[in-house]
C-alpha positions as CSV (number, residue, x, y, z in Angstrom):
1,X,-5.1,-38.2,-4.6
2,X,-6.3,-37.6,-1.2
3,X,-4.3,-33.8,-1.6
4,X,-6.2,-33.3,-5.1
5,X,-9.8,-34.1,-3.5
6,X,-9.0,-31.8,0.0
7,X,-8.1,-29.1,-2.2
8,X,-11.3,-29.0,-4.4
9,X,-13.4,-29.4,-1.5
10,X,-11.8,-26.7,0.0
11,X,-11.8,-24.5,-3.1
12,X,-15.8,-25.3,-3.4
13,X,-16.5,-24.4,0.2
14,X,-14.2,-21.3,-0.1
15,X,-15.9,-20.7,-4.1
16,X,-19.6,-21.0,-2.6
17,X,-18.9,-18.5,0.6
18,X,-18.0,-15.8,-2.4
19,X,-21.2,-16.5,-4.0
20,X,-20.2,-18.9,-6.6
21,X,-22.5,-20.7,-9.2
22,X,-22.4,-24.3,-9.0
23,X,-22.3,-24.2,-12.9
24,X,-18.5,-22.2,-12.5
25,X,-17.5,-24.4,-9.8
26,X,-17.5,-27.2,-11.7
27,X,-16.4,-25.3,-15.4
28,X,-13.2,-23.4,-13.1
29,X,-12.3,-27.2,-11.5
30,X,-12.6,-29.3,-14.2
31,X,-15.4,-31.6,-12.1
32,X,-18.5,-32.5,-12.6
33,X,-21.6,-30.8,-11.1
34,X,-22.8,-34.1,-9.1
35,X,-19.0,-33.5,-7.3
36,X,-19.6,-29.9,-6.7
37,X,-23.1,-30.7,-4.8
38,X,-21.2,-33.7,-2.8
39,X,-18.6,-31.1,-2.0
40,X,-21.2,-28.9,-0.4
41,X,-23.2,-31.4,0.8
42,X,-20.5,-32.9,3.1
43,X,-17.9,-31.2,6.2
44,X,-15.1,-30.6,5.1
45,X,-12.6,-30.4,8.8
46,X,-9.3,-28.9,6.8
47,X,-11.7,-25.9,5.8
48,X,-13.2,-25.7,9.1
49,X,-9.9,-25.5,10.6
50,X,-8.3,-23.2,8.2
51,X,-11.4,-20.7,8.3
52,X,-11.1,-20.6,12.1
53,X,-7.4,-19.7,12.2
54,X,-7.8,-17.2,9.9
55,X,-10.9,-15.9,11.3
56,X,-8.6,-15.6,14.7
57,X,-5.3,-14.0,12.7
58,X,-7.8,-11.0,11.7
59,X,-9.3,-10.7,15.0
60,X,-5.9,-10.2,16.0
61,X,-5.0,-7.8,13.4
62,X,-8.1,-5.8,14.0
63,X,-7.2,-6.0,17.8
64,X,-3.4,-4.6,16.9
65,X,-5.3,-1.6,14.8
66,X,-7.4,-0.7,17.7
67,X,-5.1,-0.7,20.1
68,X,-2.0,1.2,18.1
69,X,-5.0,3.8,16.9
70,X,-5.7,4.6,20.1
71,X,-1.9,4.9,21.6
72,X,-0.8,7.5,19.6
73,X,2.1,9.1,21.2
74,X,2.9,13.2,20.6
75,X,6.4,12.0,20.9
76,X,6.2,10.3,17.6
77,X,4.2,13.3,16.2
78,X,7.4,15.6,17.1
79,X,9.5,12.8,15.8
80,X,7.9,12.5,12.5
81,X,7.7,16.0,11.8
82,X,11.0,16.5,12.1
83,X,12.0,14.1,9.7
84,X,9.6,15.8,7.4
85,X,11.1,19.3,8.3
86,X,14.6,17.8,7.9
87,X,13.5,16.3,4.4
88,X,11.8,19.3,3.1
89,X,14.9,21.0,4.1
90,X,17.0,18.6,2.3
91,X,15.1,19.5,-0.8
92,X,15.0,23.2,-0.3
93,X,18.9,23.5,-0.3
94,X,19.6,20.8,-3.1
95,X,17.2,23.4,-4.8
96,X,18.9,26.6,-3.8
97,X,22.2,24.9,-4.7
98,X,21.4,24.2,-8.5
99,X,19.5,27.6,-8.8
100,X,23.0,29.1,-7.3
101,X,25.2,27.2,-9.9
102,X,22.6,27.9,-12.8
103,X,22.7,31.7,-12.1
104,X,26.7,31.5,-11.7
105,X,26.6,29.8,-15.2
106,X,24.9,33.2,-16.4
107,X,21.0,31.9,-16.8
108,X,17.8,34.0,-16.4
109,X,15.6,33.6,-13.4
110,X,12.8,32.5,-16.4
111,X,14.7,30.2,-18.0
112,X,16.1,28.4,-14.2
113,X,12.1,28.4,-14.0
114,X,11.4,26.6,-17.0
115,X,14.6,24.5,-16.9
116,X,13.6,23.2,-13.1
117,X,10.2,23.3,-13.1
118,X,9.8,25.6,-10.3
119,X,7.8,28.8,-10.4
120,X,9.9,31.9,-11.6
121,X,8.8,33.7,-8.4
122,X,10.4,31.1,-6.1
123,X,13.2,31.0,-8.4
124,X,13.5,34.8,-7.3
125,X,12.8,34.4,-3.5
126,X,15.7,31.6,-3.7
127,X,18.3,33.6,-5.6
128,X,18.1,36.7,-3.6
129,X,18.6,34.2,-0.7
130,X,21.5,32.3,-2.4
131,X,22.7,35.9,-3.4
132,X,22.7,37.3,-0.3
133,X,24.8,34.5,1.1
């Protein structure tokens, strides 16, 4: 029972920080209003506790923002846009590849286009590439 009556005084402490009527309180509970104003009325040290250590976990996140805001390195610029490069190169030559088996098969640059959903004038750029090859 102990568990049960923590937990609502918690859960009224926590309710009336958001701005809670007394009124939902007790409807969202199941208690009466007379409980709701002893709840708030009286300490509660499990909230007290539990609002300090997560008071301190965000300081620390907002500390670990901060600090890994500030330190950013150009290495991992260079880094990262190379994986993008090598992604976006990845991509081009899957591209290239079914535009250069679709022409092979005898297709239009306009219908490639339409088929792949890629502009007909890239489709052009690509096959005189994949052509040329």
């Amino acid at each position: 029972m102990r568990d049960a009556t923590e937990f609502q005084h918690k859960a009224i402490l926590a309710l009336a920080e958001s701005g809670a009527s007394r009124e939902y309180m007790a409807d969202l509970l199941g208690i009466s209003l007379r409980s709701v104003r002893r709840y708030l009325n009286s300490d509660c040290p499990a909230y007290v506790e539990e609002s300090a250590e997560r008071a301190a976990r965000e300081a620390e996140l907002a500390r670990r923002r901060s600090i890994h805001a500030v330190t950013t390195f150009v290495d991992e610029d260079e880094e990262a846009k190379a994986v993008a490069t090598r992604s976006v190169s990845r991509k081009v030559r899957v591209k290239a590849r079914r535009i250069g088996e679709l022409l092979k098969a005898g297709q239009s640059q306009a219908a490639i286009a339409r088929e792949t959903g890629i502009p007909r004038q890239t489709v052009s750029r690509i096959a005189k590439t994949v052509l040329a090859a």
